[in-house]
DRENMARGU-917551 format. One record per residue (C-alpha): x, y, z; residue number from 0; residue in three letters. Coordinates in nm, 2 decimals. Example, Ala and Ser with C-alpha at 12.3 -4.5 7.8 and 13.67 -1.06 7.14 Angstrom:
<recs>
rec u->1.23 v->-0.45 w->0.78 num->0 residu->ALA
rec u->1.37 v->-0.11 w->0.71 num->1 residu->SER
</recs>
This chain:
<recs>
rec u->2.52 v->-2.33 w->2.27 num->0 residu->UNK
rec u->2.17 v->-2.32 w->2.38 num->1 residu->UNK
rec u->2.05 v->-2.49 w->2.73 num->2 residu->UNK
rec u->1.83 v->-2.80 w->2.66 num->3 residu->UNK
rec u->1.98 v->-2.83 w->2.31 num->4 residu->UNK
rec u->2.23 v->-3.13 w->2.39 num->5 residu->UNK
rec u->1.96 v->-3.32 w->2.56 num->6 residu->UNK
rec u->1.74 v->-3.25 w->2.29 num->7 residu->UNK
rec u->2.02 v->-3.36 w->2.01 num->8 residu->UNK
rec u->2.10 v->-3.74 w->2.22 num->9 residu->UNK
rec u->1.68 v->-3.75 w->2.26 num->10 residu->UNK
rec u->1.66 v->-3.75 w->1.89 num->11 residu->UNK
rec u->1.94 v->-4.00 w->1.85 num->12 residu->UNK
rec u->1.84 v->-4.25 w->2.13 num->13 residu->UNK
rec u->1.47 v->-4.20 w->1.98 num->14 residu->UNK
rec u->1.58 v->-4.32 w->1.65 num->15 residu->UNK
rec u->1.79 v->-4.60 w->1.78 num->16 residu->UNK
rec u->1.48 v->-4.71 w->1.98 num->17 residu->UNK
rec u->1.27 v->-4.71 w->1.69 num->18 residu->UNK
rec u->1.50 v->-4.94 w->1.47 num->19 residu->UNK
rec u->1.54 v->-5.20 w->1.73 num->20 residu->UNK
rec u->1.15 v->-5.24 w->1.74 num->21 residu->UNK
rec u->1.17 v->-5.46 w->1.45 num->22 residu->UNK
rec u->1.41 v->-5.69 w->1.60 num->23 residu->UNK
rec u->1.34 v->-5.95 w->1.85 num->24 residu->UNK
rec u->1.41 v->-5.73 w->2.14 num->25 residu->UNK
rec u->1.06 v->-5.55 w->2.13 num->26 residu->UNK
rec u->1.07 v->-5.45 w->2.49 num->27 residu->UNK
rec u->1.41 v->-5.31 w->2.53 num->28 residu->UNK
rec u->1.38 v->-5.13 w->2.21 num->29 residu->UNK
rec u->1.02 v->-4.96 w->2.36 num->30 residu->UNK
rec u->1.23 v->-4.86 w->2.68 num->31 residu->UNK
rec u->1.51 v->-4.72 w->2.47 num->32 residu->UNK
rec u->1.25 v->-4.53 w->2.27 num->33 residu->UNK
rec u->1.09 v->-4.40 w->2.60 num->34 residu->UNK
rec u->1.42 v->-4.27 w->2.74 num->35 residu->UNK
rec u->1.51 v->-4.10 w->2.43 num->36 residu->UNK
rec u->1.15 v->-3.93 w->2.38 num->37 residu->UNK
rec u->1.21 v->-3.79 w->2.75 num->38 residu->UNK
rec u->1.52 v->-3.63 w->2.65 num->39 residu->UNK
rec u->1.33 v->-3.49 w->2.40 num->40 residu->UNK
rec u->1.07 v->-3.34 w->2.60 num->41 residu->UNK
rec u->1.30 v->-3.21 w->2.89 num->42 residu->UNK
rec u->1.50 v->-3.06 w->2.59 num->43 residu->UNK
rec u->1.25 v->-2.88 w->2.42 num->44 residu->UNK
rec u->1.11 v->-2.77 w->2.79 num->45 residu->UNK
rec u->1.45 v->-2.64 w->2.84 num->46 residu->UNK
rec u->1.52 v->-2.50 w->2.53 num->47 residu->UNK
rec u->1.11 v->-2.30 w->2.54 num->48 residu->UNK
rec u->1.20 v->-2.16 w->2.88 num->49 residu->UNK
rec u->1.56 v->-2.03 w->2.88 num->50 residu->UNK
rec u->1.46 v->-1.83 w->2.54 num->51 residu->UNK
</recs>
């Protein structure tokens, strides 16, 4: 399995998790959750560019 592709796979997941909680009365969490899991993302994808 590739490096950066299992932070990349829970970024996606957290992300989406994030962005169904933003229509529910816990706006604020939900945007932190959505933060965190975007960041995954990013470090992911970083990882998974530079260990080609």
């Amino acid at each position: 399995m590739r490096e950066g592709m299992i932070p990349t796979v829970l970024g996606t997941v957290v992300s989406a998790s994030g962005a169904v909680l933003l229509s529910s009365k816990y706006k604020l969490a939900a945007t932190g959750i959505l933060g965190f899991g975007l960041a995954h993302v990013v470090l992911g994808a970083i990882d998974l560019i530079e260990h080609r």
